[in-house]
Steps between C-alpha positions, in 0.01 A plus 500: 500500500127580490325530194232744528324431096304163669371710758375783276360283286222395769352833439254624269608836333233815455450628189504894435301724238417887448272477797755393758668800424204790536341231809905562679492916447145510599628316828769699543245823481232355719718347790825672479725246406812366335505381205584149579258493775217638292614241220431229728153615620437544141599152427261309790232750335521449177577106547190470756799367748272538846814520746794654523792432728725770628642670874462840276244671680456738169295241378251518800293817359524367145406115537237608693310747220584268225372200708795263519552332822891652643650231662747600779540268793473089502108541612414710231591176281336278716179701467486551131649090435148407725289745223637310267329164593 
């Protein structure tokens, strides 16, 4: 049986505050979106996270005026890995 808690663990968890909240409405006013999507843009804001991955093409108008990089296709990760060097 697979035990999913050493796995988790690898990851780093994002902390929350006040301003995650009115950043996620504010998101969900300017773009249009759900809740959890807008949530997650709010996150990579707020956390200065420069990338986000996701085949949700909601994202595309959003990422793009907040300035984070969408990431949709294997050369889209390929581009942004080589700005990272």
């Amino acid at each position: 049986m697979w035990a999913p808690l050493p796995f988790i663990c690898l990851f780093s968890w994002l902390s929350d505050d006040a301003s995650m909240l009115q950043t996620t409405v504010d998101f969900m006013s300017k773009y249009n979106l759900f809740p959890n999507d807008a949530l997650i843009l709010a996150a990579c804001k707020l956390h200065g996270i420069k990338a986000l991955a996701s085949f949700d093409p909601d994202f595309n108008a959003p990422c793009q005026g907040e300035g984070i990089r969408l990431l949709q296709t294997s050369d889209d990760f390929e581009v942004f890995k080589q700005s990272l060097l």
